[in-house]
C-alpha positions as CSV (number, residue, x, y, z in Angstrom):
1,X,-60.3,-54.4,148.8
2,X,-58.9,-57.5,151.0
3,X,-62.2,-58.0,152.5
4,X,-63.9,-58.3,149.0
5,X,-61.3,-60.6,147.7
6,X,-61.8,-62.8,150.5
7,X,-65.6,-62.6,149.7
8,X,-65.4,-63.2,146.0
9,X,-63.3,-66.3,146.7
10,X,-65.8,-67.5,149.4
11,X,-68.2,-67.3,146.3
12,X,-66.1,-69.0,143.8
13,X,-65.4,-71.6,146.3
14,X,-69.3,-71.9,147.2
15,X,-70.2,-72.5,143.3
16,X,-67.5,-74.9,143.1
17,X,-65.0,-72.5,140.6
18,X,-62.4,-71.8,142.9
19,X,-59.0,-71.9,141.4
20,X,-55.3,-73.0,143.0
21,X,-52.1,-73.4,141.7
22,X,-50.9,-77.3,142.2
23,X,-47.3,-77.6,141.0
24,X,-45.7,-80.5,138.9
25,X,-42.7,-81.7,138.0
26,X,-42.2,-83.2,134.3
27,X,-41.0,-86.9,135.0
28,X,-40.7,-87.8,130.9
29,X,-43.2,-87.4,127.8
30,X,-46.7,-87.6,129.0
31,X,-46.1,-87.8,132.6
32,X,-45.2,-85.7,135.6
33,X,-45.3,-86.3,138.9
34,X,-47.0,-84.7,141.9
35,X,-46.7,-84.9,146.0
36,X,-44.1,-87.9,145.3
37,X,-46.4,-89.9,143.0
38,X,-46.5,-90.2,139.1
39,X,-49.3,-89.7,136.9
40,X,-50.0,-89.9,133.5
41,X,-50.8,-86.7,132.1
42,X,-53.7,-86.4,130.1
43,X,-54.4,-81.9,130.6
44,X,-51.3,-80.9,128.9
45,X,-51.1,-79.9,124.8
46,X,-47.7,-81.4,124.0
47,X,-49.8,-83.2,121.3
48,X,-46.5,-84.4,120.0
49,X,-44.3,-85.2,123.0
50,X,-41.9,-82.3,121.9
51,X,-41.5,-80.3,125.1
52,X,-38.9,-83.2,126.1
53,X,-37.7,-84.1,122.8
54,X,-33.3,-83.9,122.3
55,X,-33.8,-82.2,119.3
56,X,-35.7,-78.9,120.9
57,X,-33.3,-79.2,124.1
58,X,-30.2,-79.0,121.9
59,X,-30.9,-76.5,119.5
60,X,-32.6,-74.2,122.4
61,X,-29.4,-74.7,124.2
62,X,-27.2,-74.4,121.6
63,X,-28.5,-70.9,120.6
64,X,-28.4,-69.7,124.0
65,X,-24.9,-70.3,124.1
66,X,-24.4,-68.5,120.7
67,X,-26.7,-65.5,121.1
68,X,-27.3,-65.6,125.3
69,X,-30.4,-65.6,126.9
70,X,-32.5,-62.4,126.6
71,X,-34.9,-60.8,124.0
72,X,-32.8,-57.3,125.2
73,X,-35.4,-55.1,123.3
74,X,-38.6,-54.8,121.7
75,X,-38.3,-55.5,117.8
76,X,-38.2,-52.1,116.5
77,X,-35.8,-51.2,118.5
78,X,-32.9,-53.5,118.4
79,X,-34.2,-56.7,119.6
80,X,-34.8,-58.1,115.6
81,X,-32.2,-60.8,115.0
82,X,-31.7,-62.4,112.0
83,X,-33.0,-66.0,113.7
84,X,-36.6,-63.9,114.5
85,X,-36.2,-63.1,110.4
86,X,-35.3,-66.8,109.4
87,X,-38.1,-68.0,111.4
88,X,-40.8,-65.9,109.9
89,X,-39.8,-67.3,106.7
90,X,-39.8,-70.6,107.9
91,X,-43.2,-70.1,109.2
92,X,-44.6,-68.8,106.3
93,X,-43.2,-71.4,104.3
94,X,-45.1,-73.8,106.8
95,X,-48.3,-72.2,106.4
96,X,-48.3,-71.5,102.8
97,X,-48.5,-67.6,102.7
98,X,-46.3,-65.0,101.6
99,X,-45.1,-63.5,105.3
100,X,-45.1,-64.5,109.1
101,X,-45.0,-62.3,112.5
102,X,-43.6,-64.0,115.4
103,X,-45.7,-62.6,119.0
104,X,-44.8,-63.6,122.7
105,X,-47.6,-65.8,123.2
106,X,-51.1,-66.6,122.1
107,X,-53.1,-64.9,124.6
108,X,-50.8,-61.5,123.4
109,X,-51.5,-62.2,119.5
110,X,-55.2,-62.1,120.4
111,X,-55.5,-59.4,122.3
112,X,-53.4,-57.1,120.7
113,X,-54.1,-58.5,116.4
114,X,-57.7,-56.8,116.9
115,X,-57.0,-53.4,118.1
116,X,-54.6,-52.9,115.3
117,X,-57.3,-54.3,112.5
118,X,-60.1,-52.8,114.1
119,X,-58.7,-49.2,114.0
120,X,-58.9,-49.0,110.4
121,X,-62.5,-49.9,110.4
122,X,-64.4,-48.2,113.4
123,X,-67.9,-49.4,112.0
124,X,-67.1,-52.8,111.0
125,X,-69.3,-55.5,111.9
126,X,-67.8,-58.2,113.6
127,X,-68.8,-61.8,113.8
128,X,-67.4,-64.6,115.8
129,X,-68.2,-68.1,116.6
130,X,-69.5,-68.1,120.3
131,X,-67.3,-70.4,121.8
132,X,-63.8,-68.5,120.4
133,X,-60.9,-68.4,122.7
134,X,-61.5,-65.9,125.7
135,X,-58.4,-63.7,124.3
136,X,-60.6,-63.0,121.3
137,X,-63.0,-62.2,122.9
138,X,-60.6,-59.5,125.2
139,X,-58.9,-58.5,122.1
140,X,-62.2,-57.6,120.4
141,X,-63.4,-56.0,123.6
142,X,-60.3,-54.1,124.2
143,X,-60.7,-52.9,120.2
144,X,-64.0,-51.7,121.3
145,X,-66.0,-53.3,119.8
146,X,-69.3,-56.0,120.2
147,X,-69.2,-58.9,118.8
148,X,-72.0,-60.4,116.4
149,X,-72.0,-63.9,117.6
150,X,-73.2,-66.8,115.5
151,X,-73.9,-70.4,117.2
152,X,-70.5,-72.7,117.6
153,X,-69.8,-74.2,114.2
154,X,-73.2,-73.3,112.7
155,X,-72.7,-71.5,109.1
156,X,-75.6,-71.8,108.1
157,X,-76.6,-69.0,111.5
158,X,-73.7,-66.8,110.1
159,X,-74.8,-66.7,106.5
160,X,-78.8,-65.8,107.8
161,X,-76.7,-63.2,110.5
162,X,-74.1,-61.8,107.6
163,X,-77.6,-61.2,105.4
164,X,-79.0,-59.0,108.2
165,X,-76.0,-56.8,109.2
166,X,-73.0,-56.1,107.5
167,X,-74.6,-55.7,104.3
168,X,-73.0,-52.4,103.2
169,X,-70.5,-51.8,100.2
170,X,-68.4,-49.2,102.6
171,X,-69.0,-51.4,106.0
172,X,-65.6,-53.7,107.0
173,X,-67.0,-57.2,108.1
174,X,-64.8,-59.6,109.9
175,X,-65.4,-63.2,110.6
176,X,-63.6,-64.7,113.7
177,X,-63.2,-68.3,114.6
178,X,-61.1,-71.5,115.7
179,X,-60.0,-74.5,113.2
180,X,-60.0,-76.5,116.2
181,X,-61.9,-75.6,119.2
182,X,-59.7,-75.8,122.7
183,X,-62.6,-77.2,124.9
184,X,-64.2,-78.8,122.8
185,X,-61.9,-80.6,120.2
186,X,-64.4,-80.7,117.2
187,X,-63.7,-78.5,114.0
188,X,-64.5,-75.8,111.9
189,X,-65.8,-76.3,108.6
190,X,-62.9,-73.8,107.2
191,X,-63.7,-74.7,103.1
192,X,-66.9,-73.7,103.5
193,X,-66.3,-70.9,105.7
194,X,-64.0,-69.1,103.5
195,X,-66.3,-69.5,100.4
196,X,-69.1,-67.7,103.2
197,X,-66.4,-64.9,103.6
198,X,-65.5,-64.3,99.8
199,X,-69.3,-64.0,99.2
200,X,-69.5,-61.5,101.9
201,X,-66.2,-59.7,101.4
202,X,-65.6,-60.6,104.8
203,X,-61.7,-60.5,106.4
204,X,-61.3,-64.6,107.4
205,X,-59.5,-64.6,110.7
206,X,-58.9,-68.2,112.3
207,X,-56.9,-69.7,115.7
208,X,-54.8,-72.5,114.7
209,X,-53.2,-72.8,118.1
210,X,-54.7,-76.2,118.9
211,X,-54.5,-77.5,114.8
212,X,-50.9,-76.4,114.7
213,X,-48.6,-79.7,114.4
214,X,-51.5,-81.8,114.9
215,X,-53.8,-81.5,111.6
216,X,-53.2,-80.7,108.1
217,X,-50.5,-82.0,105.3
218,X,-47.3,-82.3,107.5
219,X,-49.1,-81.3,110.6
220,X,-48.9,-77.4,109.3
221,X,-52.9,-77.0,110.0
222,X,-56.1,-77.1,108.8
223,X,-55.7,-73.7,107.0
224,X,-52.7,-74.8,104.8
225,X,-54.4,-77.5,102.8
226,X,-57.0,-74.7,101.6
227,X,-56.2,-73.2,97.9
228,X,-58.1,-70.0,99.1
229,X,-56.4,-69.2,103.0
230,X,-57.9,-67.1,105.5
231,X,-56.8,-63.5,105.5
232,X,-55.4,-63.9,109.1
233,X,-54.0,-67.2,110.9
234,X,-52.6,-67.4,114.2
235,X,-50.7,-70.1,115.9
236,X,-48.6,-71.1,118.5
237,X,-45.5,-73.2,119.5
238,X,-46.6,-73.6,123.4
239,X,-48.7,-77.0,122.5
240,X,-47.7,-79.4,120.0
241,X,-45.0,-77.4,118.6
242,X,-43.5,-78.1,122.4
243,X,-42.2,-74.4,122.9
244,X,-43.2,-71.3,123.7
245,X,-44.6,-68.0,121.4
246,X,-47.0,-67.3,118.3
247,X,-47.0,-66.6,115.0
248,X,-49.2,-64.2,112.6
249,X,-49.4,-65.7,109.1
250,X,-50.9,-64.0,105.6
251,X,-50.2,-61.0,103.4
252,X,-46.7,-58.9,103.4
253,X,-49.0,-55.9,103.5
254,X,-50.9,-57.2,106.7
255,X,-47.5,-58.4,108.6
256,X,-46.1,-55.3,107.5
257,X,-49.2,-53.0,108.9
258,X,-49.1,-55.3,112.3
259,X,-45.3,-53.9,112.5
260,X,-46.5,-50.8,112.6
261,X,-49.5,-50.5,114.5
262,X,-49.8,-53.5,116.4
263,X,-49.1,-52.4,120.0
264,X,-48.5,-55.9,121.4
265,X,-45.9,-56.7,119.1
266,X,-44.4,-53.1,119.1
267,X,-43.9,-53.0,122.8
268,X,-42.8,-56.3,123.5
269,X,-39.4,-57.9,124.2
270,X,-38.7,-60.1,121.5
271,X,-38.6,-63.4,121.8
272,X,-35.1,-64.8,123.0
273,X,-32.6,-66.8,121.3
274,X,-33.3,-70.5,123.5
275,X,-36.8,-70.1,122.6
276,X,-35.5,-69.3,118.7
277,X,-34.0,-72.6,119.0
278,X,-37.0,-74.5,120.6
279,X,-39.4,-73.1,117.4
280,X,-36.5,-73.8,114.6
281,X,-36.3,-77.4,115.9
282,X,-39.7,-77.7,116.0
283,X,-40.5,-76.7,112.5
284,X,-38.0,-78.8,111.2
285,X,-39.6,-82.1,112.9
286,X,-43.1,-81.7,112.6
287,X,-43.6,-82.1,109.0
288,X,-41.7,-85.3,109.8
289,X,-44.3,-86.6,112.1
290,X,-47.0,-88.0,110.1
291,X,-46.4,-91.3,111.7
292,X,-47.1,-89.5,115.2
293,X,-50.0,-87.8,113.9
294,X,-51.6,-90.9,113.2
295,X,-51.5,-92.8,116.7
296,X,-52.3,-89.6,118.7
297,X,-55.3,-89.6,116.4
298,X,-55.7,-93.3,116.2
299,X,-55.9,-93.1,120.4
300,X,-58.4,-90.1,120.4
301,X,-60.7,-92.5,118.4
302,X,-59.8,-95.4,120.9
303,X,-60.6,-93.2,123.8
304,X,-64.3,-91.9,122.2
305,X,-65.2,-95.3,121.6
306,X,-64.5,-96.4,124.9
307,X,-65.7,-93.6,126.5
308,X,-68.7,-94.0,124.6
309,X,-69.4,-97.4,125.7
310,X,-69.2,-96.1,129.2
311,X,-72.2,-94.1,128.5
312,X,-70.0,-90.8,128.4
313,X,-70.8,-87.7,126.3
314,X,-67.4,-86.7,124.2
315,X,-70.0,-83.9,121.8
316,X,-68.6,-83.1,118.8
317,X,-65.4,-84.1,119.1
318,X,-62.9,-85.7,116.5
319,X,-59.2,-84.4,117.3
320,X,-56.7,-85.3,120.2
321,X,-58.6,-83.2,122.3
322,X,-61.9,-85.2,123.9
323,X,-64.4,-83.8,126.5
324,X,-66.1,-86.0,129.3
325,X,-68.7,-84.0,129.3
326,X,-70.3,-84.3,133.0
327,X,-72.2,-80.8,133.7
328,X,-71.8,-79.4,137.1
329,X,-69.0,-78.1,138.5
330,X,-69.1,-79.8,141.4
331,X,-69.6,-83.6,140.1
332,X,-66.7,-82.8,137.0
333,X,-64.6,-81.6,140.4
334,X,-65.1,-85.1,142.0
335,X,-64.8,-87.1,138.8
336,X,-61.2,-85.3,138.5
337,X,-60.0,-86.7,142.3
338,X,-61.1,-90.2,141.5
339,X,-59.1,-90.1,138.7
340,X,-56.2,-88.4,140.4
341,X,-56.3,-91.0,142.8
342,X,-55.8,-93.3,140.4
343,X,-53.0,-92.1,138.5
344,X,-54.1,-89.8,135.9
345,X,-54.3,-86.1,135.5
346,X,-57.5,-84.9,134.2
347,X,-58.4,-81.3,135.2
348,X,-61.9,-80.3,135.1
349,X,-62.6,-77.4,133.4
350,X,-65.6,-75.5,135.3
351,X,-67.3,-71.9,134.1
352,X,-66.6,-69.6,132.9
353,X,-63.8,-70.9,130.8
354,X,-67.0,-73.6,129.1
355,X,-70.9,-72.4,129.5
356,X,-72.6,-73.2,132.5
357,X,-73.7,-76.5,132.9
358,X,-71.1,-78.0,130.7
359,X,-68.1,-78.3,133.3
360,X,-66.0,-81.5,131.9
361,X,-62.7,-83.3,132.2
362,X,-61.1,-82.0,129.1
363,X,-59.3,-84.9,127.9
364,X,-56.3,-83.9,125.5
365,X,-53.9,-86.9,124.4
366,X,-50.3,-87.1,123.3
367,X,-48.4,-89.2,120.5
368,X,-46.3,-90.7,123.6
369,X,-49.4,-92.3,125.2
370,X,-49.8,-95.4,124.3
371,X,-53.3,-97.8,123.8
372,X,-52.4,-99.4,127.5
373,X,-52.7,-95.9,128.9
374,X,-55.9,-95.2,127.5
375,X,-57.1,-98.4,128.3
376,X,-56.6,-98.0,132.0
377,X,-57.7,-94.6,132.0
378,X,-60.8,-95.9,130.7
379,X,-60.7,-99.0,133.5
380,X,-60.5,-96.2,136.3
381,X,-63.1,-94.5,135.2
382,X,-65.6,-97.1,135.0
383,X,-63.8,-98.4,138.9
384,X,-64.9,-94.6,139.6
385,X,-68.2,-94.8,138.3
């Protein structure tokens, strides 16, 4: 097995996709510094700045004090607090619906939400925007079951593909996608696609982990400011809420069926009491944060334009989250050292995490950047061009 490691990453390295681990150290909001030199950091997803904010810190370490340090048990066991209820509750109020689930981490909500919902319906068809976060994709997988995929963002392609499959009054359909899309940083028509699921009887199920904090009345996401929500929304706290964990949000019935058969939140350790904190903090600031909202968003539009007049590709774009789109992996892998050597961290992202031949320097900003950083980030790149 050694010997075909080593081969596998002779090939990675070969098609330019080999992966290392290059540690950091946080120096304040927005920048970190690396090898003795800071950089402003322009890869992270604390869309707000919050991972360094007083408020987070204090209450995180206030709880610890109060309640210690560990998860100790799973939630059904005696790991439940009465901070993981309060929480939900706060969440759901967030969100607009009537109950909330607190999971471990994004990746875990994904993977493990689908084999639960998919057991009750072995048949269902299920379809999913194509460019869906890969722990959909795993949690579908893991459930299964094959995904239906319809082109990214295109509903008119679902409505023709929900006509020709999934058609049947006793066959579950389930429609999968992203608010905001992680690699891209364009959204989802969610209005529309909700009106497509009614009409189908379709089960709505959208990612809010990049939306969360960022978009939406009081930064509580794209899905709140609908009248009719999707039947499932996940979230997280690891990007502009500045934490760490997830959250389920819908139905009492559905949170109360995830309880039971939801193996990923079943046979997990809860989430501990500093990371409590970090979430309570956070969801009492956000909706405060309108003012924040607006620069980060007033920058991405800065950064587009400029960007734009550099002859750059930024697609579909129109969130904090912009993509230099360059194409191979080896040119977006040079792009990102010129830029490193001139002060700015901008990984590129490389197959298979984007399709082949759309490797880019996924650009994601922060309310703490200011217009004089994304000025000279765009002077450096036109010094690198």
């Amino acid at each position: 097995m050694h010997r075909r490691f080593a081969e596998a990453l002779a090939e990675r390295k070969a098609r330019g996709q080999y992966r290392e681990l290059r540690a950091v150290s946080p120096v304040r909001p927005g920048f970190m510094r690396r090898d003795g030199r800071e950089f402003c950091d322009l890869s992270s997803n604390d869309y707000l700045g919050l991972a360094h904010h007083p408020a987070l810190i204090e209450r995180s370490s206030a709880w610890a004090q109060a309640m210690g340090t560990g998860g100790r048990a799973s939630r059904l066991v005696v790991g439940t607090l009465d901070a993981h209820s309060e929480i939900e509750s706060k969440i759901a109020a967030f969100k607009g619906t009537e109950a909330a689930l607190l999971f471990a981490s994004g990746w875990q909500a994904n993977a493990a939400i689908f084999p639960a919902l998919l057991a009750l319906a072995p048949d269902a068809a299920i379809f999913a925007d194509r460019l869906v976060h890969a722990s959909i994709h795993h949690g579908i997988a893991a459930a299964g079951h094959r995904q239906i995929r319809f082109r990214h963002n295109d509903l008119d392609h679902l409505e023709k593909l929900l006509g020709e499959r999934g058609s049947g009054d006793d066959e579950a359909r389930f429609i999968v996608t992203e608010s905001v899309f992680s690699m891209d940083g364009d959204r989802c028509d969610l209005a529309r696609l909700t009106q497509i699921a009614r009409a189908h009887d379709a089960f709505l199920v959208v990612d809010e982990a990049h939306a969360t904090g960022v978009l939406g009345k009081h930064g509580a996401g794209l899905s709140a400011e609908l009248p009719d929500k999707p039947d499932l929304v996940m979230g997280t706290f690891s990007k502009a809420m500045g934490s760490f964990g997830a959250y389920v949000a819908g139905s009492q019935t559905l949170c109360d069926y995830l309880i039971n058969a939801c193996s990923g939140f079943i046979y997990s350790t809860a989430l501990p009491p500093p990371v409590l904190g970090a979430i309570d903090a956070a969801l009492d600031l956000v909706p405060q944060m309108d003012a924040e909202r607006q620069h980060l968003a007033s920058l991405a539009a800065r950064l587009r334009a400029g960007l734009h007049d550099l002859g750059h590709d930024t697609g579909a774009s129109d969130t904090q989250i912009v993509p230099l789109l360059v194409g191979g992996e080896v040119k977006a892998m040079a792009l990102s050292r010129a830029l490193e050597d001139r002060g700015f961290l901008c990984t590129a992202i490389r197959p298979p995490t984007v399709p082949p031949g759309s490797s880019r320097l996924r650009l994601a900003l922060s309310s703490v950047h200011s217009e004089a950083d994304v000025d000279a980030l765009l002077q450096s790149l036109a010094d690198a061009r």
